[in-house]
N, C-alpha and C positions, 0 to 999 in steps of 0.2 A: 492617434497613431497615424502617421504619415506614412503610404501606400506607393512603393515602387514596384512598377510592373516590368517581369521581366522576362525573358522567354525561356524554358526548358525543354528540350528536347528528351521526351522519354517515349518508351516502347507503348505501342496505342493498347497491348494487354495490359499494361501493367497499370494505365491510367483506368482500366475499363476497373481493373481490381480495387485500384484506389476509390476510385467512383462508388461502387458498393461498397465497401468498410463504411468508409463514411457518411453514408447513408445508412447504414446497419447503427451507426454510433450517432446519428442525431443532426447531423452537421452537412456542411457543405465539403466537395474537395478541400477549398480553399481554406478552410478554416482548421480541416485535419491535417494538411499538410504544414498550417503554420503552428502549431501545436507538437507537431510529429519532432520539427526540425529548432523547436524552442528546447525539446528535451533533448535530442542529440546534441545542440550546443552545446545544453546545461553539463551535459553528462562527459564531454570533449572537454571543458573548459577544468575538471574536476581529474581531466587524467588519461581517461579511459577511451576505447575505441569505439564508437556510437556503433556498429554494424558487430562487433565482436559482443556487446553488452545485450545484446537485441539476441542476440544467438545462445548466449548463454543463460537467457531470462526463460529464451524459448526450454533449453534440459531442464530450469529449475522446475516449472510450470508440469515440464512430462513428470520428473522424480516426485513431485511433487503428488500429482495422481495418484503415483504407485505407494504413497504414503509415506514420503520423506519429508522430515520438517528441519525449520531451521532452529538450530539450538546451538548453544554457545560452546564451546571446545569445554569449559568450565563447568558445566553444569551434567555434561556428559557421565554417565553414574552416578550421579548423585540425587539427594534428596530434600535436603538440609534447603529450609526456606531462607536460613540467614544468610546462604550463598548463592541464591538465587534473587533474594530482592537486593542485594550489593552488585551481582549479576547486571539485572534489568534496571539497576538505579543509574549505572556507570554509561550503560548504555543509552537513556532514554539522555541523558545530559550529553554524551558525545552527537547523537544524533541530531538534537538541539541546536547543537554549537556548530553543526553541517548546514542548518539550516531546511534538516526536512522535517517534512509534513510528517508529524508524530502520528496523526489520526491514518494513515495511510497505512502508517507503519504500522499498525496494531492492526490494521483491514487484515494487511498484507499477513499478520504473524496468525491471526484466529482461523486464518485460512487452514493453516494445521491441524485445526480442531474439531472434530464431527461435529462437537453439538453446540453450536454457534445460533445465536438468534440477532441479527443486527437489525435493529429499527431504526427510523429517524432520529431519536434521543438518545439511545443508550446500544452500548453491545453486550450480551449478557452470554457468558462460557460456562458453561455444566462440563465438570471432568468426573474422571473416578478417580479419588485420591490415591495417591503415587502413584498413577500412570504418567507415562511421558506428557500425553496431553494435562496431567496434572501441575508439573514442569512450567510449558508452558504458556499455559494459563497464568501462574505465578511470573512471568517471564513477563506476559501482556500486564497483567495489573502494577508489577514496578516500576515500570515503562509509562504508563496512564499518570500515575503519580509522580515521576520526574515531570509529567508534561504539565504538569497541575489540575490534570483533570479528578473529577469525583467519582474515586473507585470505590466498592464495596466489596471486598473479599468475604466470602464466610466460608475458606475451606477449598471445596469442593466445586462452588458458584462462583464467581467473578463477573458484576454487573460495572461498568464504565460506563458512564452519564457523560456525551456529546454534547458540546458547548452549544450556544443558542447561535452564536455569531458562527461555529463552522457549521452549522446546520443552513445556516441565513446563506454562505456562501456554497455552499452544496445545491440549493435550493434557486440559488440565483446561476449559476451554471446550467441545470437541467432547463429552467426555463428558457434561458438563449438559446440553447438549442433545440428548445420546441418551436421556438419564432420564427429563429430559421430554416425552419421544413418548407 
């Protein structure tokens, strides 16, 4: 990677705040900021307004707290697994085809889930059947199986087996950032 240095002029609070994030996250300034501003590209280049997407990430995060999850207009009332795994099947393939990170996606959807246990290997969702988080979980596991991943439904449980090589690249990311402390 070829390195142009260039000069930004920002408020000396705001770099002191930048300073601590990125130190709370493992990393140097430089390194959060070029990460920060690779996703705002990505996200620019896709349509959207990098500082308005940031803002609205921030209410999902709050609604989120307050126990709002993300569920598909479709799946809304209902309970019917064969409209839910056509649901999460349609979906895991359009997300796919965006080119995102399916394993994020399914981070990001269990987050809805009380009873979530994510290890290295595998994410494993305990719901009470026909609860919303029953849903889904169903949601997550069709989604796992668009991706090709090894899901185990029994019900109620939903265990998804994390690949070796996104475990190696997860693995290989926290380490650079322990180097560079």
């Amino acid at each position: 990677m070829v390195v142009h240095r260039k000069t930004l002029a920002l408020d000396a609070d705001l770099i002191d705040k930048l300073k601590e994030v990125a130190k709370r996250r493992g990393t140097t300034l430089s390194n959060y900021l070029r990460s920060l501003l690779r996703e705002a590209i990505e996200i620019e280049g896709r349509g959207y307004y990098a500082p308005k997407a940031l803002r609205e990430r921030k209410y999902e995060y709050l609604l989120m707290n307050l126990g709002f999850v993300y569920v598909p207009k479709e799946l809304v009332g209902r309970s019917n697994d064969a409209v839910v795994s056509s649901v999460s099947e349609r979906l895991g393939s359009v997300m796919r085809e965006l080119g995102i990170d399916l394993i994020e996606l399914i981070d990001l959807l269990s987050s809805s889930c009380s009873n979530v246990i994510s290890e290295s290997r595998k994410i494993v969702i305990l719901t009470l059947p026909n609860s919303a988080e029953y849903l889904i979980a169903k949601l997550i596991a069709g989604i796992a199986k668009s991706a090709g991943l090894k899901v185990k439904d029994e019900g109620a449980l939903v265990t998804i087996e994390i690949p070796s090589e996104e475990l190696s690249k997860k693995l290989s990311e926290f380490s650079s950032r322990r180097r560079r402390r």
